[in-house]
C-alpha positions in Angstrom: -9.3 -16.6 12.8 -9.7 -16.8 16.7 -10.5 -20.8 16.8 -13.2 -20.4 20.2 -15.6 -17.5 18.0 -15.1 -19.9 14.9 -16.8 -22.7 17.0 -19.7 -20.1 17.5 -20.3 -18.9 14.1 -20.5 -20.2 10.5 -17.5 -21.6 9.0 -16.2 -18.3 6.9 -14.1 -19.0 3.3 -12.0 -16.1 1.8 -11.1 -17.4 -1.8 -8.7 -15.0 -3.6 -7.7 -16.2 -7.9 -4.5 -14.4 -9.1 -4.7 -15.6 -12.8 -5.4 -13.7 -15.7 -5.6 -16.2 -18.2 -9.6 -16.5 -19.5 -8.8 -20.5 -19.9 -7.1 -20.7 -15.9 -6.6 -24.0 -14.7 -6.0 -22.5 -11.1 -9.0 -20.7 -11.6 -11.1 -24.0 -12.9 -9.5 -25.7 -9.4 -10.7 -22.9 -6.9 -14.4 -22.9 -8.1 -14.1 -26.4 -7.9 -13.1 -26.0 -4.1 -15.7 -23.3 -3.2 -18.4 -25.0 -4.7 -18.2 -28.5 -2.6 -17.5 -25.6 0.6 -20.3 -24.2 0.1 -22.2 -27.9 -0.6 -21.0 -28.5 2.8 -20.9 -24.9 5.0 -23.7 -23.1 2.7 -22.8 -19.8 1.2 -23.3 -17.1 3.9 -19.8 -17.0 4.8 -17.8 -16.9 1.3 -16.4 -14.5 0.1 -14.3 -13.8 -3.2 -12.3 -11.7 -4.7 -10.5 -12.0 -8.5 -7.1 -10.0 -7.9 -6.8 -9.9 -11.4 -9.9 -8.7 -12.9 -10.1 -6.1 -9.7 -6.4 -5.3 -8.8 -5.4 -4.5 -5.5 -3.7 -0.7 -5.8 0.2 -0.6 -5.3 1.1 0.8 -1.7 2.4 4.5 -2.1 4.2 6.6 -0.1 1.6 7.5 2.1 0.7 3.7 3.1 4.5 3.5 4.0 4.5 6.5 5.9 1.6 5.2 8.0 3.4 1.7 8.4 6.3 3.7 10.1 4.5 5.9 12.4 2.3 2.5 13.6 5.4 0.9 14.5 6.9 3.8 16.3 4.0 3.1 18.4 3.9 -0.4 19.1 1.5 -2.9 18.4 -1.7 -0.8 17.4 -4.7 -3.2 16.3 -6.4 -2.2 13.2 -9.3 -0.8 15.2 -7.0 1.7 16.3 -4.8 2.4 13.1 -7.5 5.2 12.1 -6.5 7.8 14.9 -3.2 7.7 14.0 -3.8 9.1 10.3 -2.4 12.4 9.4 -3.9 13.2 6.0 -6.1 12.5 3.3 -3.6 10.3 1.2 -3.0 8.2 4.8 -7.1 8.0 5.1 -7.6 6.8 1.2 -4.6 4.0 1.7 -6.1 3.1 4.8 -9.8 2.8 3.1 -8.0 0.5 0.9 -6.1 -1.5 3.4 -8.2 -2.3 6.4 -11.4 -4.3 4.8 -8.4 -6.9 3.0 -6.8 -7.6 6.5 -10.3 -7.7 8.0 -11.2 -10.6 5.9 -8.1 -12.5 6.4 -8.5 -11.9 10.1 -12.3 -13.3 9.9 -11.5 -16.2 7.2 -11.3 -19.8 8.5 -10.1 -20.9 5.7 -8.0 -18.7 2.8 -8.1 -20.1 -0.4 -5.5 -19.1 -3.3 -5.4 -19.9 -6.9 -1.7 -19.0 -8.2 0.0 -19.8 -11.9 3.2 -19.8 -11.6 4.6 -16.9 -14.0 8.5 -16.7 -14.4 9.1 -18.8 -11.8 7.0 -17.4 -8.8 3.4 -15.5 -7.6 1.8 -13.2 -10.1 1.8 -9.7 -9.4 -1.7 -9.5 -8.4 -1.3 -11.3 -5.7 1.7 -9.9 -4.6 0.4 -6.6 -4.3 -2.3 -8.2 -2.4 0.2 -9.2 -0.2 2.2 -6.0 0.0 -0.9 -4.4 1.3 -2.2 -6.5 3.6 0.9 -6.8 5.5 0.6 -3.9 7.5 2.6 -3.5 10.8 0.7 -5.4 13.3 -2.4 -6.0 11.3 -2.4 -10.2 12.5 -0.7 -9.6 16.1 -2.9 -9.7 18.9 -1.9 -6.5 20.9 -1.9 -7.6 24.4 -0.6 -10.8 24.0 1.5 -10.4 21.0 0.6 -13.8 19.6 -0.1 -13.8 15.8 -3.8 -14.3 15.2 -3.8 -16.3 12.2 -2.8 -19.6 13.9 -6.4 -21.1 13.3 -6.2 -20.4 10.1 -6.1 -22.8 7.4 -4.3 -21.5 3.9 -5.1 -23.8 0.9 -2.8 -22.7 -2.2 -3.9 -24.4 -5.3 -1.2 -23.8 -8.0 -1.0 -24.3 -11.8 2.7 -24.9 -13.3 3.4 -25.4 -17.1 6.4 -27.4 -16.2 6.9 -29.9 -13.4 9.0 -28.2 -10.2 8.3 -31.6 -8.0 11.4 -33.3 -6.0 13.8 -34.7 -7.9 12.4 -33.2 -11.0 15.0 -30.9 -13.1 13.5 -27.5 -12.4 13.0 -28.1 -9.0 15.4 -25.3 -7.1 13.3 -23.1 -9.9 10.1 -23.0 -7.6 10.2 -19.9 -6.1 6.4 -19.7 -5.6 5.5 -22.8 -3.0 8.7 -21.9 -1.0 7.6 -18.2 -1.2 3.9 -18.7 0.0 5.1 -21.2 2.5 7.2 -18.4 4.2 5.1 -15.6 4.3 1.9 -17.3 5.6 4.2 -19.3 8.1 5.2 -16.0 9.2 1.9 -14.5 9.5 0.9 -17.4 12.0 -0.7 -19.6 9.7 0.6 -23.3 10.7 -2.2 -25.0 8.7 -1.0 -24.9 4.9 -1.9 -27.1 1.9 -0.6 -27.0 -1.3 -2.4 -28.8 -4.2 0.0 -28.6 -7.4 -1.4 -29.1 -10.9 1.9 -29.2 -13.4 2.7 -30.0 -17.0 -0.4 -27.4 -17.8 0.9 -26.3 -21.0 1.5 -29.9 -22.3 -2.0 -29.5 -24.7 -0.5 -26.2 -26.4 3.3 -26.5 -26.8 4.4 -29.2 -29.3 7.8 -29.7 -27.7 5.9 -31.1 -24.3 2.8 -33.4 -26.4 4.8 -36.2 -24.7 4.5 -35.3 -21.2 -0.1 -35.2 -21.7 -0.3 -37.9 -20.0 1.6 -36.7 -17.7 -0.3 -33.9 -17.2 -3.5 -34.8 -17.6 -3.0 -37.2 -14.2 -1.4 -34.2 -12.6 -5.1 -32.3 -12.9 -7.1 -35.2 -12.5 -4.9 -35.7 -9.0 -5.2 -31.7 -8.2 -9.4 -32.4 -8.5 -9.4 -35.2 -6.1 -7.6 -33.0 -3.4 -9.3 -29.5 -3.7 -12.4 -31.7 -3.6 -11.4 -33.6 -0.6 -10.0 -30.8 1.4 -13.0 -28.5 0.8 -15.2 -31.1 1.9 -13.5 -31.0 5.4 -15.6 -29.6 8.5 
């Protein structure tokens, strides 16, 4: 988000949820955000989409095919993306495609609920991901600086088991390390991670000792989302 028009306008939240689980604690931790945004910036500039309950198609063929011919061109802004579509399968994959950059692009603030399954992002999100990361789509054409540096990414995670520093499974995160990377190279220099682990501990007998544990872990996860939404 281009930080002099953000000054102008109301202060815009994207919130994307990746879970599928009915009972989600990183869905139960992202309403929890948005709700005290919206107690603070009112509700005209949230938007929200559930990447699980409406998926995001797979790119096909054609969206690559476009990706390539952009690049052969340069750095085309999305505005511009349109002309250079061939056929009908180009135009439907570009339909899809351009309003999920556009509200990235127009988001102060992107928030993302992610479980951790096997070990990194659900699939949801990562075709979320693959789509919206169309050549050029956050480069600013005649400068060539990446757009997104205004931005501020707030990744709200729910782990069953504890991935912290120090801990055991901690070279097993490939989800923090992973998000931290691809928004860092979109542009985004403003990322927060709140972690809420041990969140199996109330339904697998072998981890009943660690519910203490855990329940602290979510109580600590409320404070923050809570705190950082409530930021101007």
């Amino acid at each position: 988000m281009n930080t002099s028009a953000a000054s102008a306008a109301p202060r815009s939240l994207l919130h994307l949820d990746s879970s599928h689980a009915k009972d989600s604690v990183s869905r139960r931790l992202t309403a929890l955000f948005a709700e005290t945004w919206r107690e603070v910036n009112g509700a005209a500039g949230y938007r929200y989409r559930n990447l699980a309950a409406d998926p995001v198609p797979l790119v096909s063929a054609a969206y690559c095919e476009l990706g390539r011919r952009v690049e052969r061109h340069g750095l085309v802004p999305p505005s511009k993306v349109a002309a250079l579509v061939e056929d009908a399968e180009e135009e439907r994959e570009w339909a899809l495609t351009l309003p999920l950059i556009e509200e990235v692009r127009d988001a102060d603030t992107v928030l993302v609920g992610v479980p951790m399954y096997n070990f990194s992002v659900p699939a949801s999100l990562k075709a979320w991901i693959d789509r919206v990361t169309f050549p050029g789509a956050f480069i600013a054409p005649d400068t060539g600086e990446k757009v997104l540096d205004g931005t501020r990414l707030v990744v709200v995670t729910a782990r069953g088991g504890a991935y912290g520093p120090g801990t055991p499974r901690e070279a097993f995160d490939f989800q923090a390390p992973y998000l931290r990377a691809y928004f860092g190279n979109l542009g985004v220099t403003d990322i927060r991670f709140v972690h809420a682990e041990m969140t199996v501990a109330d339904v697998i007998p072998e981890l009943a000792r660690f519910r203490d544990l855990a329940a602290a872990s979510l109580e600590e996860a409320r404070a923050a989302v809570t705190a950082l939404a409530a930021v101007r």
